[in-house]
N, CA, C and O of each residue as an XYZ file, in Angstrom:
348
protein
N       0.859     -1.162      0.000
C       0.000      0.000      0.000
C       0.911      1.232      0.000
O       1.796      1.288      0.854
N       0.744      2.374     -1.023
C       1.440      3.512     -0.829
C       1.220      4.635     -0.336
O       0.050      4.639      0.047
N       1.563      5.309     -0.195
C       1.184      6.649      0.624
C      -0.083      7.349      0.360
O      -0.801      7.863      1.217
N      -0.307      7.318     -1.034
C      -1.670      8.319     -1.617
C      -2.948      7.059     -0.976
O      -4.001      7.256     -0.369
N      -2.373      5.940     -1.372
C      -4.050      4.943     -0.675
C      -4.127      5.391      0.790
O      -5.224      5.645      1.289
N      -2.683      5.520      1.678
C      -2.857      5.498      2.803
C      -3.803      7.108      3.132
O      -4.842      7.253      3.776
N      -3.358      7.659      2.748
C      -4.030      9.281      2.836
C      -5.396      9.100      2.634
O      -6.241      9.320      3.502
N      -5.690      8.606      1.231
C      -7.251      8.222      1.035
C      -8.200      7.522      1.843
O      -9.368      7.909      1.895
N      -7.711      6.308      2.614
C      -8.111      5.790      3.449
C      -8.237      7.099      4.961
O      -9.257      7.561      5.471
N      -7.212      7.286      5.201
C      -7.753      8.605      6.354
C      -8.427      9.747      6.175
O      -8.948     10.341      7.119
N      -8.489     10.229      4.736
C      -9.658     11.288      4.243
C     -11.093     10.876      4.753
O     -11.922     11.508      5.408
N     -11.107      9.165      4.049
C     -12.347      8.269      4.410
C     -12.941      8.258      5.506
O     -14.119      8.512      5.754
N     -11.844      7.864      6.385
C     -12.339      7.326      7.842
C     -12.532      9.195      8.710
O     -13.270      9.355      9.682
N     -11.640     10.457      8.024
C     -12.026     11.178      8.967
C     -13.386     11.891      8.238
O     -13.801     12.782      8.980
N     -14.082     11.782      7.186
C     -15.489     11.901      6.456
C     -16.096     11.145      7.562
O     -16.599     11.800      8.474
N     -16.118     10.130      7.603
C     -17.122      9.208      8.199
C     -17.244      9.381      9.753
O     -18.260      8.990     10.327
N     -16.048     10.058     10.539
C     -16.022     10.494     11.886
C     -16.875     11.784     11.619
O     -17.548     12.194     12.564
N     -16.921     12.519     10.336
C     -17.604     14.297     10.896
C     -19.079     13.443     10.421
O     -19.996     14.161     10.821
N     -19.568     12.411      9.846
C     -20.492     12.439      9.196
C     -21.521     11.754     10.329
O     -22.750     11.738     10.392
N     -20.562     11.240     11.128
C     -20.867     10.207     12.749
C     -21.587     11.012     13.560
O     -22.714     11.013     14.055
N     -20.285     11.941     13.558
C     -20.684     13.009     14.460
C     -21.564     14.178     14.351
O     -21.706     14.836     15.381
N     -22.223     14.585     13.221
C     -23.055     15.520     12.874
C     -24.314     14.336     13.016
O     -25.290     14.856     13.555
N     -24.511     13.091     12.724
C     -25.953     12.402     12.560
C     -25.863     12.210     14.320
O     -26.991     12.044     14.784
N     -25.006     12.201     15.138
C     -25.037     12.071     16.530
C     -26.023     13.557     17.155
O     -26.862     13.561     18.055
N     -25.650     14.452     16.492
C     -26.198     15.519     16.734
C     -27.038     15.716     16.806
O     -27.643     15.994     17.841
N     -27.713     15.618     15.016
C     -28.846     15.519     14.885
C     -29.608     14.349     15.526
O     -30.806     14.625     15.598
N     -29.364     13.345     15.932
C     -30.207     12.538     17.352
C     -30.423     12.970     18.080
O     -31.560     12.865     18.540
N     -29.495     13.725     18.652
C     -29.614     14.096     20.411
C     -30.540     15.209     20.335
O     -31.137     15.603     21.337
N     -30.752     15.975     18.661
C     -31.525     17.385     19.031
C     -32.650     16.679     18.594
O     -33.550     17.132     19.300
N     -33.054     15.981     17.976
C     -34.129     15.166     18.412
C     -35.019     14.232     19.581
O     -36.153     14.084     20.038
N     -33.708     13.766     19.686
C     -34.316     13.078     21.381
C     -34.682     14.459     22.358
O     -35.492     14.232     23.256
N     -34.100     16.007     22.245
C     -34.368     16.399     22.958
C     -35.731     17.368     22.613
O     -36.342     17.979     23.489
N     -36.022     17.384     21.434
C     -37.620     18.253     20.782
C     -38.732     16.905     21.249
O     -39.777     17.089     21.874
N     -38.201     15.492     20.762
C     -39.339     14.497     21.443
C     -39.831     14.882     22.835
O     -41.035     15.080     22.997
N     -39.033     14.991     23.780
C     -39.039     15.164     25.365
C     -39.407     16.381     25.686
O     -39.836     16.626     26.814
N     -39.284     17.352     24.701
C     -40.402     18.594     25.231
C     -41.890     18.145     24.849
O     -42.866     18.315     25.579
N     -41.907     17.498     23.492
C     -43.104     17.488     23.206
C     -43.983     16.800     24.131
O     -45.079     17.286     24.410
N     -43.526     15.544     24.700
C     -44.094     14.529     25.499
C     -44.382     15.086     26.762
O     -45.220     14.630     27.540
N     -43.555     16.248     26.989
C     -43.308     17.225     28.322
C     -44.722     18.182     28.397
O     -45.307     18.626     29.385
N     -45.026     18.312     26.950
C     -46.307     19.387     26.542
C     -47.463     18.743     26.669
O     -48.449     19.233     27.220
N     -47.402     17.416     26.082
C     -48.234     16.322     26.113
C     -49.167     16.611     27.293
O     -50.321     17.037     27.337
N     -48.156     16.183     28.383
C     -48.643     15.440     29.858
C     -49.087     17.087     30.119
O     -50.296     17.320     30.113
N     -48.317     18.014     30.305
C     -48.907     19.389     30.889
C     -50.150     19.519     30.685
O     -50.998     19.793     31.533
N     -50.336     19.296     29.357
C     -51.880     19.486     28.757
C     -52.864     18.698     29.596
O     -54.037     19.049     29.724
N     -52.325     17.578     30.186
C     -53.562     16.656     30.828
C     -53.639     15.616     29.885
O     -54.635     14.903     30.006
N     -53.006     15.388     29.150
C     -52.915     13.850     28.539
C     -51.670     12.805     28.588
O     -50.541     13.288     28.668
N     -51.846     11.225     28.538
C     -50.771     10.732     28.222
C     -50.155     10.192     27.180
O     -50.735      9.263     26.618
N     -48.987     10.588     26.729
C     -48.336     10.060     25.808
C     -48.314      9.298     24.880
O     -48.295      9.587     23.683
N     -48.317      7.978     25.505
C     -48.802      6.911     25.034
C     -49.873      6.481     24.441
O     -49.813      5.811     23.410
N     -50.884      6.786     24.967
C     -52.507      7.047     24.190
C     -52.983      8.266     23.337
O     -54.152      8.472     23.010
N     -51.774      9.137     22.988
C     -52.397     10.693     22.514
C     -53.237     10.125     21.057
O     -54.291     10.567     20.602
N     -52.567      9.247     20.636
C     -53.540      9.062     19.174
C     -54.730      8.242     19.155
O     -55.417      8.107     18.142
N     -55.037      7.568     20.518
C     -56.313      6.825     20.755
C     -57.124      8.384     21.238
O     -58.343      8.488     21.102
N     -56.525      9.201     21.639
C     -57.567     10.319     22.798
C     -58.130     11.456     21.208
O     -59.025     12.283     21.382
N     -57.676     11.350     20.256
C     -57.376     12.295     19.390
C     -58.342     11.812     18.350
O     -58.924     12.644     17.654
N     -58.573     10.420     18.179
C     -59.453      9.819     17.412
C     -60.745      9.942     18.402
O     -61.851      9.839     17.871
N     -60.680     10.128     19.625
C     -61.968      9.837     20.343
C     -62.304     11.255     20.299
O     -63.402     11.620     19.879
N     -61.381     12.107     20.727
C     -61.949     13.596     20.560
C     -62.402     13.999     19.266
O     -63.207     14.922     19.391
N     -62.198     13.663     18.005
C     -62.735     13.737     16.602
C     -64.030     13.543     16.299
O     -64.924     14.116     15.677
N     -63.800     12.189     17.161
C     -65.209     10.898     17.157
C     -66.065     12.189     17.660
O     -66.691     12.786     16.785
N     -66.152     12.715     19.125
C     -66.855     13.780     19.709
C     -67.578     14.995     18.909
O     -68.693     15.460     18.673
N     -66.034     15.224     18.621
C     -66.380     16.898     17.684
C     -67.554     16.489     16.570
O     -68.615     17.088     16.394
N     -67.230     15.690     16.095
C     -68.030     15.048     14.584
C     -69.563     14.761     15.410
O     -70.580     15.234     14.903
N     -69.622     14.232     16.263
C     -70.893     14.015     17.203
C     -71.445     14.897     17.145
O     -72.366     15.058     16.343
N     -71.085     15.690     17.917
C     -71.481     17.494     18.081
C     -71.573     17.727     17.335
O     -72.497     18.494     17.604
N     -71.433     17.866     16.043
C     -71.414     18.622     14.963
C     -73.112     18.375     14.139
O     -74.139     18.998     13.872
N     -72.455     16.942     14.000
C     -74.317     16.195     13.322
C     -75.277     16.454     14.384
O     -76.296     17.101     14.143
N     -75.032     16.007     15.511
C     -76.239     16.768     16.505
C     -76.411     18.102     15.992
O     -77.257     18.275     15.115
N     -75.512     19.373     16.552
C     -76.001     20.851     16.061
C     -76.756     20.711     14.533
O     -77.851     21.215     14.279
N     -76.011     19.993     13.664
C     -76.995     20.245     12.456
C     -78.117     19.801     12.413
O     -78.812     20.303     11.529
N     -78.660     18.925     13.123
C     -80.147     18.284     12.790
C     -80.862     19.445     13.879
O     -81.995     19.815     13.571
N     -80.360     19.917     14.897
C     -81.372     21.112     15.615
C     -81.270     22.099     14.898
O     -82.306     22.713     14.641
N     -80.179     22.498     14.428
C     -80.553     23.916     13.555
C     -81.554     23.133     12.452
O     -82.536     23.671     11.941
N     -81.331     22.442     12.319
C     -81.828     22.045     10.814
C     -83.898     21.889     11.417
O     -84.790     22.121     10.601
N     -84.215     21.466     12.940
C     -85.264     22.113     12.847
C     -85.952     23.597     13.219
O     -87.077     24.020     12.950
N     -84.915     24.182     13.895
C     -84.763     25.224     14.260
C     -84.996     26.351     12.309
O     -85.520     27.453     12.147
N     -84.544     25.695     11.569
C     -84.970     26.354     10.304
C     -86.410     26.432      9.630
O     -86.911     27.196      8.804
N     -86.943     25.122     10.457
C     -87.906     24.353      9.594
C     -88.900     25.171     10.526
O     -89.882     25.519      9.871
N     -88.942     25.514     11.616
C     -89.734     25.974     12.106
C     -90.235     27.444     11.791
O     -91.324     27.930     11.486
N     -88.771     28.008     12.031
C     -88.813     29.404     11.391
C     -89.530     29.692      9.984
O     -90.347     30.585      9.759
N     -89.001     28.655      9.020
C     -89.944     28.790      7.693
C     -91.285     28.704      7.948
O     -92.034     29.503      7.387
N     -91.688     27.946      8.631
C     -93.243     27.508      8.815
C     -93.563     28.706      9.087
O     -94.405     29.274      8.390
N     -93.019     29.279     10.052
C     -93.894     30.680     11.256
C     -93.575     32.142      9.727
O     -94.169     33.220      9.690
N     -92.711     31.752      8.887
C     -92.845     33.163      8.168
C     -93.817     32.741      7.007
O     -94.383     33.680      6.448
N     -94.132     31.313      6.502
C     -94.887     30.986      6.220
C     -96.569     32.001      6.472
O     -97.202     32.660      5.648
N     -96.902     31.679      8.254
C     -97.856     32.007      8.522
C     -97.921     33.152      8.805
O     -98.847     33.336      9.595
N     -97.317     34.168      8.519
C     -97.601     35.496      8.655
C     -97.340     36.205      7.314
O     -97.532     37.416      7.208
């Protein structure tokens, strides 16, 4: 092996140390945005672990509420027509 492979080979290996060390980075600033979020999570009054079961159930809700309000307005209209109807 001659000198220029040997060089090439340590160009290599010190690429692959900055490339180590920048994806190390970017982990740790991830592990540390996860742990606020989970931190925000719980503050809020929920847990973690279930946020996407609580999120489908709160949907489930809203959507509830929603078709309910429309069928009362919806006689709440019907009535009103009637009464301008009669006058």
């Amino acid at each position: 092996m001659d000198l220029q492979q040997i060089e090439d080979l340590r160009k290599r290996r010190d690429a692959a140390e900055n490339t180590k060390a920048h994806l190390a980075g970017a982990a740790e600033q991830a592990k540390t945005r996860f742990r606020e979020v989970v931190s925000q999570v719980r503050e809020a009054g929920y847990d973690p672990r279930t946020i996407g079961e609580t999120l489908t159930q709160k949907e489930a809700d809203l959507n509830q509420s929603a078709a309910e309000f429309d069928e009362q307005l919806a006689a709440v209209e019907e009535q009103l027509s009637t009464l301008s109807e009669d006058t």
